[in-house]
Wavefront OBJ file of the C-alpha trace (Angstrom):
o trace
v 69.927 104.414 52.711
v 69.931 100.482 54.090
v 70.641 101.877 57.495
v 67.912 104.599 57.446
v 65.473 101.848 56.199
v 66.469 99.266 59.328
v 65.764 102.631 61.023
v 62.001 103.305 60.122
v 61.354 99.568 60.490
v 62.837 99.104 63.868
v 60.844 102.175 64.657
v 57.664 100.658 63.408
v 58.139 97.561 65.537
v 58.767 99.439 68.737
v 55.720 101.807 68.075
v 53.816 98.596 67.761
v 55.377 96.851 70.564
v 54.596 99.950 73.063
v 50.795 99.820 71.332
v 50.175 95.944 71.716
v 51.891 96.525 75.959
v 49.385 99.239 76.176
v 46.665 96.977 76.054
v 47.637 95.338 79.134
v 48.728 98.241 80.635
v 44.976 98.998 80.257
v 43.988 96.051 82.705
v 46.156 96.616 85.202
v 45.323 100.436 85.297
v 41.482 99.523 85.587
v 42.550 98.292 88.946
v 43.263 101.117 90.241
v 41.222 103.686 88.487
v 38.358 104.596 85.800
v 38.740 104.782 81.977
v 38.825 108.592 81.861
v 40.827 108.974 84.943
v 43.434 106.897 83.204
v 43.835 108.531 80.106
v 43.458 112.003 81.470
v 46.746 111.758 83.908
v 47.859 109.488 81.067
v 48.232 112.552 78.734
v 49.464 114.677 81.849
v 52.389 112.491 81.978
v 53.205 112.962 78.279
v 52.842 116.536 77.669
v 55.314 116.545 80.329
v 57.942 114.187 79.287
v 57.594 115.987 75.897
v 58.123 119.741 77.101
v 61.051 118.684 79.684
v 62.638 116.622 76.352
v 62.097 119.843 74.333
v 63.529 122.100 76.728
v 66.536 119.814 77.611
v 67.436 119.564 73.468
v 66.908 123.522 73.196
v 64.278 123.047 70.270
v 62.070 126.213 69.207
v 58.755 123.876 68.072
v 56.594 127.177 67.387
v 54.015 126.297 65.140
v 52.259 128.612 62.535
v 48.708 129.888 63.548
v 46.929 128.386 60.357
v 48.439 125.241 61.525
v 46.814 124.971 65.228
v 43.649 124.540 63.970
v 44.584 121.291 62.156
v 46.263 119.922 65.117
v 43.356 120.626 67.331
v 41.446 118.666 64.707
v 44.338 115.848 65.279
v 44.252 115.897 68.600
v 40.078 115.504 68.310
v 40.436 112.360 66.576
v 43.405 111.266 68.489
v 43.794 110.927 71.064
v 40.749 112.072 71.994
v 37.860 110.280 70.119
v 40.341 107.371 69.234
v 41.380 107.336 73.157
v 37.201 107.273 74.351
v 36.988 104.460 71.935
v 39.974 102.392 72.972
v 39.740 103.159 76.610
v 35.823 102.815 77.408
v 35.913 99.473 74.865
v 39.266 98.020 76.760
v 36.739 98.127 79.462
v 34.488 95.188 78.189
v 36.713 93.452 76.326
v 39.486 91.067 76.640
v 43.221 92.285 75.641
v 43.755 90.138 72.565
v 40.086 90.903 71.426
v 40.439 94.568 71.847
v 44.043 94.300 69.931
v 42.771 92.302 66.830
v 39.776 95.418 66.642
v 42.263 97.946 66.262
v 44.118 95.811 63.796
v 41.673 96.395 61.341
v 43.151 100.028 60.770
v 45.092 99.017 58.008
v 42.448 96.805 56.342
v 40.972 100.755 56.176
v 43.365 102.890 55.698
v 44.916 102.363 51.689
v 41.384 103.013 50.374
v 41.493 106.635 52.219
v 44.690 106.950 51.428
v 44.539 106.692 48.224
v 41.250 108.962 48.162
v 42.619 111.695 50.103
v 46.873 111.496 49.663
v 46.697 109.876 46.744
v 48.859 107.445 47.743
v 48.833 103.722 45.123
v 47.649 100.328 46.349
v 49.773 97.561 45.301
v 48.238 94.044 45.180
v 50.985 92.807 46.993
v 49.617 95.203 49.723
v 45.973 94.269 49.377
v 46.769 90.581 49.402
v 49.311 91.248 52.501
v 46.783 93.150 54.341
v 44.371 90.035 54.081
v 46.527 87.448 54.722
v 48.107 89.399 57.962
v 44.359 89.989 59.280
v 42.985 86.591 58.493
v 46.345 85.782 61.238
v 44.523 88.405 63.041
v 41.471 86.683 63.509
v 43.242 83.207 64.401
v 44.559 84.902 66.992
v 41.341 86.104 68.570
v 39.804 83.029 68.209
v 40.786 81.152 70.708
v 39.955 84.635 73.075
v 36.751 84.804 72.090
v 34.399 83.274 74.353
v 31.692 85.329 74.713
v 32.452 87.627 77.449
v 33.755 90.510 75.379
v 30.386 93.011 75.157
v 28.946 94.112 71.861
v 29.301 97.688 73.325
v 32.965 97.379 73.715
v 33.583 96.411 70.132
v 31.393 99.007 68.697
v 33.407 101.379 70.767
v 36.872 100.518 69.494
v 35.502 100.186 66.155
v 35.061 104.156 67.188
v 38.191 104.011 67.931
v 39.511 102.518 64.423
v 37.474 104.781 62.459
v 38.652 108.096 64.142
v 42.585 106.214 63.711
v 41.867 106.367 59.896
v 41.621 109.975 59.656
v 44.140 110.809 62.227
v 46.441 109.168 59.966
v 45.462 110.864 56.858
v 45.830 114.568 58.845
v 49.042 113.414 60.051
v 50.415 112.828 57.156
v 50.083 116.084 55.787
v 51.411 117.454 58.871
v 54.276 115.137 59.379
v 56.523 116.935 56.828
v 56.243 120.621 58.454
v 56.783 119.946 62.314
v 59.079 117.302 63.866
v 57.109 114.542 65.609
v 57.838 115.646 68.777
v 56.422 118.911 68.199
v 53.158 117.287 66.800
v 52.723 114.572 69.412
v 53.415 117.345 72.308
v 50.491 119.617 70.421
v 47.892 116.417 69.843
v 48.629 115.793 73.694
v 48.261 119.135 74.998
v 44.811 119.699 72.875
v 43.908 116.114 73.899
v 44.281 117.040 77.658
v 42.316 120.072 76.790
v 39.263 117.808 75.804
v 39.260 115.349 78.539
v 38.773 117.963 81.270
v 35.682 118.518 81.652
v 35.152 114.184 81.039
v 37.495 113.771 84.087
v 35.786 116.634 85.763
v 32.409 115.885 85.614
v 31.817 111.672 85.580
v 35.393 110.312 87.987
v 37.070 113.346 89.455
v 35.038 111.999 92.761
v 35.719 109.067 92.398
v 39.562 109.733 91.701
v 40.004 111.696 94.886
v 38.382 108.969 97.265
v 40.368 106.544 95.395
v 42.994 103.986 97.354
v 46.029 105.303 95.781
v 48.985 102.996 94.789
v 52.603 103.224 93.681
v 51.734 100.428 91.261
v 48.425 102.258 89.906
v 50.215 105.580 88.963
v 53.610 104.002 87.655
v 51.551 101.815 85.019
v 49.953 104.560 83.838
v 53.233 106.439 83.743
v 54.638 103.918 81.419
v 51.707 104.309 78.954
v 52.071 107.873 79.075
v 55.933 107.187 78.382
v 55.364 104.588 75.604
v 52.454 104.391 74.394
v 51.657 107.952 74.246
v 55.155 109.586 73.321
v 57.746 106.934 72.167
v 54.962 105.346 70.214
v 53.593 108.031 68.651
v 56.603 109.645 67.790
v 58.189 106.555 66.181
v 55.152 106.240 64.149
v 55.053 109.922 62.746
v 58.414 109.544 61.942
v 57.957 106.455 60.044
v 54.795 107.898 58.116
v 56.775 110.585 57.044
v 59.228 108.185 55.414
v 56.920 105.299 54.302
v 53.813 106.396 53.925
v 50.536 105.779 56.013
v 49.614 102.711 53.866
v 53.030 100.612 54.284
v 53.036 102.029 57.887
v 49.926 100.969 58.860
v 50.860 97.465 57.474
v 52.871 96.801 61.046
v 49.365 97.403 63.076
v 48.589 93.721 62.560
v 51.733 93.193 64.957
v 50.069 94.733 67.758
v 47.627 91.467 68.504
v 50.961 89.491 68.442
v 52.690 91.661 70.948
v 48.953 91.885 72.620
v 48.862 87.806 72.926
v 52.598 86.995 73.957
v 52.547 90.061 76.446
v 49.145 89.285 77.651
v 49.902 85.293 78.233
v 52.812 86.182 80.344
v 51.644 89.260 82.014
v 47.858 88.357 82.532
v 47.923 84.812 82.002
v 45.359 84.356 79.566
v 44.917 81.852 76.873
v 48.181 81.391 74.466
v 46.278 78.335 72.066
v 48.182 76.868 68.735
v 45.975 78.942 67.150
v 47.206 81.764 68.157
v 50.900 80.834 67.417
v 49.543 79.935 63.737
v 48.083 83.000 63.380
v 50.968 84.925 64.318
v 52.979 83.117 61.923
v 50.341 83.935 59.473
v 50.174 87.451 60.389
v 54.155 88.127 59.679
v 53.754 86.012 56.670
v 51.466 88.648 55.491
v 53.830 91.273 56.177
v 56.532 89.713 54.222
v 54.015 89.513 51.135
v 53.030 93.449 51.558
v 57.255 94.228 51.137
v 57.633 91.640 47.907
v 57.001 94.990 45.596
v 59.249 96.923 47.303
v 62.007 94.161 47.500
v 61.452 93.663 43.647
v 62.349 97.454 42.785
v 65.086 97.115 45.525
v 66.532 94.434 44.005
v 66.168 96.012 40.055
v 67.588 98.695 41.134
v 70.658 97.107 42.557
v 71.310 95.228 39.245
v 70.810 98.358 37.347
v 73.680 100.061 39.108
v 75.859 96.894 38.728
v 75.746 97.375 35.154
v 76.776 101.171 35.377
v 79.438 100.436 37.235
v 80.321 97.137 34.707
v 79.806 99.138 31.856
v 82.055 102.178 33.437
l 1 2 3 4 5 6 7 8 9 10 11 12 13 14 15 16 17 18 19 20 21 22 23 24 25 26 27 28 29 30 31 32 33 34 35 36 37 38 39 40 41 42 43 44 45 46 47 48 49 50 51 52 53 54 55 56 57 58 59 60 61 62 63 64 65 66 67 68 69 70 71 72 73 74 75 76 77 78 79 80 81 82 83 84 85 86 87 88 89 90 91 92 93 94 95 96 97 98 99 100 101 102 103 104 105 106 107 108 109 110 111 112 113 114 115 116 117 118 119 120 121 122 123 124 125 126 127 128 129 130 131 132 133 134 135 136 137 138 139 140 141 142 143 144 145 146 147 148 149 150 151 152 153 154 155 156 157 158 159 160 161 162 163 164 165 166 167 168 169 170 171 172 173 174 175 176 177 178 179 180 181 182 183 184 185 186 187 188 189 190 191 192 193 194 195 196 197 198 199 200 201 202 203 204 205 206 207 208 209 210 211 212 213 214 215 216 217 218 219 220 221 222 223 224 225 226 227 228 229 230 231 232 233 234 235 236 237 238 239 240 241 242 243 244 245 246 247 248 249 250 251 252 253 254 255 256 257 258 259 260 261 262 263 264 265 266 267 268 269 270 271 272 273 274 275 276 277 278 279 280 281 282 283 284 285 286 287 288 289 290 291 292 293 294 295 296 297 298 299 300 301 302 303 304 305 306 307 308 309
């Protein structure tokens, strides 16, 4: 049981880790090509990492017909409405800014959760959710200068919004297929719906592009972790944990965002930001002081059962 918890958690972090990278990746792509252009071979890449892993483990991932409709309804929210969001708004704002957007999901997702899966909010959850996003927004502050375009916040808040009810889909959906056969569906539909985007505003602009070895291997490695690793991790942890708890390790993905970005990108690592990082884990630790409580109850409970045996 302690190992399959260290499990789910390191799974969390990597999922997170993958998400904050992809933000940079984002930059760097934009390079080389357009938003939709990006994403579009982005997906490519996955669906076909995920059918060669299928095929090379021998799994049957049939899925029942009911059941396609709901994951083309997944795959409309993410990663297709969620991916228009992110991607377009990545293109006006900075990395940490567009991070610390996105790590408002959880700040949204309890109260939906609770609605719709009937899931129970703790107050050590409410009050860790707070106290990781007010870290949040020390982080950005130092970012924040200006140049980030209302238009590109409104369009990750887009993204957030369709993120909240990918989640609560998912969940129901988590405990009939294995994540990889739910991530390679969500992709394939996804590709399905970005088509005629890629088709119709940057397929010119694609083919009279200057192509690079650097340009398609960073988009490669989003399609590798960010859009399979990631998103596998993190349907396998919501099937364990929950959406709520899971989406309590979102608020890493500014910290991954900063550090990665200050090394990778150079921009702007401030005391403020290492504050609110601090503050931001802190907050996490607050959001698991329930759960350690029962842990620890139930761990006395069983040493008097086997005292009194």
């Amino acid at each position: 049981m302690k190992n399959n918890k260290f499990v789910v958690i390191l799974a969390a972090v990597l999922a997170m880790f993958f998400w904050g990278y992809s933000f940079v990746w984002y930059k760097i792509a934009y390079l080389y090509y357009k938003p939709f252009t990006v994403i579009f071979f982005r997906l490519i890449f996955s669906v076909m990492l995920l059918i060669i892993f299928l095929k090379l483990k021998g799994k049957r991932d049939k899925v029942a017909q009911k059941d396609l409709l709901r994951l083309m309804i997944m795959a409309f929210c993410e990663p297709f409405c969620y991916f228009i969001g992110e991607g377009l708004g990545m293109y006006y704002v900075s990395s940490t800014v567009g991070a610390i957007i996105i790590a408002t999901i959880p700040l949204f997702t309890p109260f939906f959760a609770y609605r719709y899966l009937q899931e129970k909010i703790h107050f050590s959850l409410i009050l860790g959710l707070l106290t990781s996003f007010v870290g949040v927004f020390l982080i950005v502050q130092g970012d924040y200068d200006g140049s980030n375009s209302l238009k590109g916040i409104l369009l990750l808040v887009f993204a957030v919004i369709s993120a909240v009810v990918y989640g609560i889909l998912l969940k129901k959906m988590s405990h009939k297929y294995s994540a990889f056969t739910i991530v390679k569906y969500q992709n394939i539909f996804g590709l399905i719906y970005f088509v005629p985007l890629f088709l119709i505003w940057e397929l010119n602009h694609f083919l009279q592009a200057d192509h690079q070895l650097a340009g398609i291997a960073v988009i490669f490695q989003m399609a590798l972790f960010a859009s399979t690793l990631a998103f596998v991790f993190i349907t396998y942890v919501i099937k364990n944990i929950g959406m709520s708890r899971t989406n309590l390790f979102t608020n890493l993905i500014p910290v991954f965002t900063a550090v990665i970005a200050y090394i990778v990108l150079k921009e702007q690592f401030s005391p403020l930001k290492i504050l609110g990082i601090i503050i931001v884990i802190s907050g996490l630790m607050i959001s698991e002081v329930r759960n350690l409580n029962k842990f620890r109850k139930k761990r006395f409970v069983f040493r008097e059962v086997i005292k009194n045996s």
